[in-house]
PAZAPA-4460 file (N, C-alpha, C; in steps of 0.05 Angstrom, whole numbers, plus 32768, in hexadecimal, padded with zeros to 4 digits):
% residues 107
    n_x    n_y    n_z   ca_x   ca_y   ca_z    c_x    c_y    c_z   seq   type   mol
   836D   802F   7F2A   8364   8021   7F13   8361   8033   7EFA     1      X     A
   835A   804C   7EF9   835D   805F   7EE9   8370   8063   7ED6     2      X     A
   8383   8066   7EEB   83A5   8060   7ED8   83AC   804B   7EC4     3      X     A
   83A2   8032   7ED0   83A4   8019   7EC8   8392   8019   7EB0     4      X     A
   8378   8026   7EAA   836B   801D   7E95   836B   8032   7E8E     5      X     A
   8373   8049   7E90   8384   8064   7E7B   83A3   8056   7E70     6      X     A
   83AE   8044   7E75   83C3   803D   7E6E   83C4   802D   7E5C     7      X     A
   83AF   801C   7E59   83A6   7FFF   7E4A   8392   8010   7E33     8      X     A
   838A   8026   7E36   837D   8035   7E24   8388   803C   7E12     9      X     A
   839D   8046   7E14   83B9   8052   7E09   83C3   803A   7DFA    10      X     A
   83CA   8027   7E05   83D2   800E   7DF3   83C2   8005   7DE7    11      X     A
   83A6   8001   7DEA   838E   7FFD   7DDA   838E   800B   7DC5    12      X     A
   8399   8023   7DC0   8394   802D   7DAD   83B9   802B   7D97    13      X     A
   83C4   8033   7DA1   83DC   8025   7D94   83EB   8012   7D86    14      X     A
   83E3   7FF9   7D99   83EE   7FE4   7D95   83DD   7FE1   7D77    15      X     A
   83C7   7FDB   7D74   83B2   7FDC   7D5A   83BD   7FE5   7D43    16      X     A
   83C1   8000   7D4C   83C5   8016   7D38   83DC   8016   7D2E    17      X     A
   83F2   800E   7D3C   8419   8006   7D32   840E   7FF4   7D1A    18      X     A
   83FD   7FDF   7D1F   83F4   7FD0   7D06   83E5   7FDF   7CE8    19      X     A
   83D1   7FE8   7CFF   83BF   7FF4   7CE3   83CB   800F   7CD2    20      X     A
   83DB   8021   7CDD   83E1   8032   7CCA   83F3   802A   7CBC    21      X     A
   8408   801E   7CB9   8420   8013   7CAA   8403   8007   7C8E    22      X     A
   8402   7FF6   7C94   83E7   7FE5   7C7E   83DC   7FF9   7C78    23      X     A
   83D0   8014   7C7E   83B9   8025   7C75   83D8   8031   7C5D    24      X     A
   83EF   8037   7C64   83FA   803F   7C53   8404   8039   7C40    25      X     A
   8404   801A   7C3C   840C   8006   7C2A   83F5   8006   7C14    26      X     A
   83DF   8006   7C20   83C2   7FFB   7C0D   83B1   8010   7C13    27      X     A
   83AE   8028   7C1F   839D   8035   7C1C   8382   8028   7C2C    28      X     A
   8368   802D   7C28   834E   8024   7C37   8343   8010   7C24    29      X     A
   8356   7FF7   7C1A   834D   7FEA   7C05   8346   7FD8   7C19    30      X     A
   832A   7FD5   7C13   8314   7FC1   7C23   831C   7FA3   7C19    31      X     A
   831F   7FA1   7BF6   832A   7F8F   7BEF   8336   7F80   7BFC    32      X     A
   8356   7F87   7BF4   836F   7F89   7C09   8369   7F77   7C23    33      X     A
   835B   7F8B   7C36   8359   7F7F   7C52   834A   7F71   7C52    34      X     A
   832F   7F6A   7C49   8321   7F4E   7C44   832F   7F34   7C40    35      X     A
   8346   7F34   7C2C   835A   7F22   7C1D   8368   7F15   7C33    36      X     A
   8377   7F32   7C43   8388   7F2B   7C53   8378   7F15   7C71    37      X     A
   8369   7F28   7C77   8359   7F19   7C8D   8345   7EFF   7C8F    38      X     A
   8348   7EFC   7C75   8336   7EDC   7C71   834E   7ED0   7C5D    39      X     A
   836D   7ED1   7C5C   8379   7EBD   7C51   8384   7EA1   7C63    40      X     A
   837A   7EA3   7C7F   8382   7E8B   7C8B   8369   7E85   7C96    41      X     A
   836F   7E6C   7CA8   8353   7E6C   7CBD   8358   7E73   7CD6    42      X     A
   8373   7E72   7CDD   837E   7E83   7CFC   8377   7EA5   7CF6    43      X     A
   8378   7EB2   7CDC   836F   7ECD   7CD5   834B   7ECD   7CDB    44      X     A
   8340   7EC0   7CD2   8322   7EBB   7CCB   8319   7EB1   7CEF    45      X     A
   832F   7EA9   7CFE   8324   7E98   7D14   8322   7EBB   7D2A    46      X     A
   8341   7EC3   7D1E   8346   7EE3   7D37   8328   7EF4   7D2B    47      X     A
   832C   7EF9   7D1A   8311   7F04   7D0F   82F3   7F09   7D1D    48      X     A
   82EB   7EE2   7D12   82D8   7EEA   7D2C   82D5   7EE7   7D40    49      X     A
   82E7   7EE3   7D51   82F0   7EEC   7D68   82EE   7F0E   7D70    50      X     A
   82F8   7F14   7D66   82EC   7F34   7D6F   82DA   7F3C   7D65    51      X     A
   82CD   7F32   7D4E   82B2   7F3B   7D42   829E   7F37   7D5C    52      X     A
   82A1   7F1B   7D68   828E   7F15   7D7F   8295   7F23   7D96    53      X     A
   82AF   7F2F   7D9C   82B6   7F34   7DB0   82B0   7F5B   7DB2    54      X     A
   82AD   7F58   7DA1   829A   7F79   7D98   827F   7F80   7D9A    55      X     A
   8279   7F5E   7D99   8255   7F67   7D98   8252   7F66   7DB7    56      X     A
   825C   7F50   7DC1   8262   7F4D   7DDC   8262   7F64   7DF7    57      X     A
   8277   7F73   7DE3   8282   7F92   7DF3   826C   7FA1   7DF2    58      X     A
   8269   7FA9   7DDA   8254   7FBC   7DDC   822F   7FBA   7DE6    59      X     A
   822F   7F99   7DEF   821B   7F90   7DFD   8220   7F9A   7E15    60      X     A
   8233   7F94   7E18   823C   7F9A   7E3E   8243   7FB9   7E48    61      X     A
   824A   7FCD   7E33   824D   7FE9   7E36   822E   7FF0   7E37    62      X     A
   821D   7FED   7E27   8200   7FF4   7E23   81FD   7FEF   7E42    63      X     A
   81F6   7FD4   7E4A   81F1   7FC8   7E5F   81FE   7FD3   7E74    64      X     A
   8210   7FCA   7E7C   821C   7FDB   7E95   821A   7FFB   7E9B    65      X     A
   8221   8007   7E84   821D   8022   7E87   8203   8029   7E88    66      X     A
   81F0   8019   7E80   81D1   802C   7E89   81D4   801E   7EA9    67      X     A
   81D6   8008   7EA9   81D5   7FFC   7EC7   81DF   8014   7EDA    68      X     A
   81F6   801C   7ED1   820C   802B   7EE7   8202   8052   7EE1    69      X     A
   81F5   8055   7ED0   81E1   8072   7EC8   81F7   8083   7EBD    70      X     A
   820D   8075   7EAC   8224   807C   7E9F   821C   8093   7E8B    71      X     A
   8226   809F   7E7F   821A   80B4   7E63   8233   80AD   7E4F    72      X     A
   8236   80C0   7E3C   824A   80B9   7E25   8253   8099   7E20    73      X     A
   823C   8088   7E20   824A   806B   7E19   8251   806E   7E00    74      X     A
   824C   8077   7DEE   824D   8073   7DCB   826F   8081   7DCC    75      X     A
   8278   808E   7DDD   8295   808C   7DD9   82A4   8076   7DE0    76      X     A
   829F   805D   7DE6   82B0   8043   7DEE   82A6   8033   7DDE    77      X     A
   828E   803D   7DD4   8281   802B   7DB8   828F   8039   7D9B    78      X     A
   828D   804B   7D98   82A1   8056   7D80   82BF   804A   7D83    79      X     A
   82CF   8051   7D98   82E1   803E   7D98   82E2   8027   7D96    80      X     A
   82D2   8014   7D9B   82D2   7FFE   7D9D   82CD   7FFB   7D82    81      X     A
   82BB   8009   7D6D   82B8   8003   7D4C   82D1   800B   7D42    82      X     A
   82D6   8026   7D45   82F5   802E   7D34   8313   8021   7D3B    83      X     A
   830D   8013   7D57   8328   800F   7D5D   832D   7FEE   7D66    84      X     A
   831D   7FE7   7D7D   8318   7FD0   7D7F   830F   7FCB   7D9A    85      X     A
   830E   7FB6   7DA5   8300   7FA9   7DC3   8322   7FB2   7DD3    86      X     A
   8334   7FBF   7DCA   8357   7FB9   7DCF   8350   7FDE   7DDF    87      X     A
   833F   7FE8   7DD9   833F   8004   7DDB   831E   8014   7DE7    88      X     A
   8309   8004   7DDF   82F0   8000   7DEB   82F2   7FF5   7E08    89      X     A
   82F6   7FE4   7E0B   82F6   7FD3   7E29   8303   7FE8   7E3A    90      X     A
   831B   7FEA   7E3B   8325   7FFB   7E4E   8318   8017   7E52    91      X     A
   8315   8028   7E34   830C   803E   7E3F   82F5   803F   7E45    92      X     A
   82DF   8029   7E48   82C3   8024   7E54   82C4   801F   7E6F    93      X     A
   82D6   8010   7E79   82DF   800D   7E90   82EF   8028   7EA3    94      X     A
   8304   802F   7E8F   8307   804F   7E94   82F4   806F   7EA4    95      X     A
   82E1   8065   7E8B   82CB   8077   7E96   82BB   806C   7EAD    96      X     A
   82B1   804B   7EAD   82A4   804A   7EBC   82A9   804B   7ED9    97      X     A
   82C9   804B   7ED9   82D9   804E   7EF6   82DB   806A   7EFC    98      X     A
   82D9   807C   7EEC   82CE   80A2   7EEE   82B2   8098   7EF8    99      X     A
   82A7   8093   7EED   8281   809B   7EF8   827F   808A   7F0F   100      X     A
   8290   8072   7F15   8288   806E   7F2E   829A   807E   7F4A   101      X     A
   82AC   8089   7F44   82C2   8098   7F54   82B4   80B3   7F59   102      X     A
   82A7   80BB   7F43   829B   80CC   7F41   827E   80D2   7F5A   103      X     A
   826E   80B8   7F54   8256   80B3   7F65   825E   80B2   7F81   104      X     A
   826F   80A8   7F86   827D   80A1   7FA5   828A   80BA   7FAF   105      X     A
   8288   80CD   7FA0   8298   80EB   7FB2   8278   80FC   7FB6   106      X     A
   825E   80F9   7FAB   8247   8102   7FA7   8245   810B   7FCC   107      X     A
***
């Protein structure tokens, strides 16, 4: 499973980013801009908060699970999950948490 959510990590972070840097180079960090763009439909406004919730969501369940499981470094699947998205958070939370439990089971 390691592989599998080192793999989806990797695309988590990619797939995003093919989007976002082309646009960062067009417009620069114009908040404007991306405000405009992302609230000019209601399928844009609907994806939106959709991952707005699906963020709060995540980082409920990394807090949570990882104290449950006596995980350390969660604020690295939570920084991803702010800078990048739930596309790149999820997996590598899962990532790690499949280390600390692989980990515990060789103890």
């Amino acid at each position: 499973m390691k592989y599998f959510y080192g793999a989806l990590s990797v695309l988590g972070i990619m797939l995003p980013y093919s989007q976002l840097l082309p646009w960062l180079f067009n417009y620069g960090f114009s908040l404007t801009q991306f405000f405009s763009e992302v609230s000019q439909s209601r399928m844009g406004a609907f994806a939106w908060w959709d991952v707005i919730v699906s963020i709060i969501v995540l980082i409920g369940f990394l807090v949570y699970e990882g104290k449950q499981k006596g995980m350390r470094h969660l604020w690295i699947p939570i920084i991803a999950t702010v800078t990048v998205g739930v596309s790149l958070g999820l997996p590598l939370f899962l990532l790690l948490r499949q280390i600390h439990i692989e980990k515990k089971e060789n103890l």
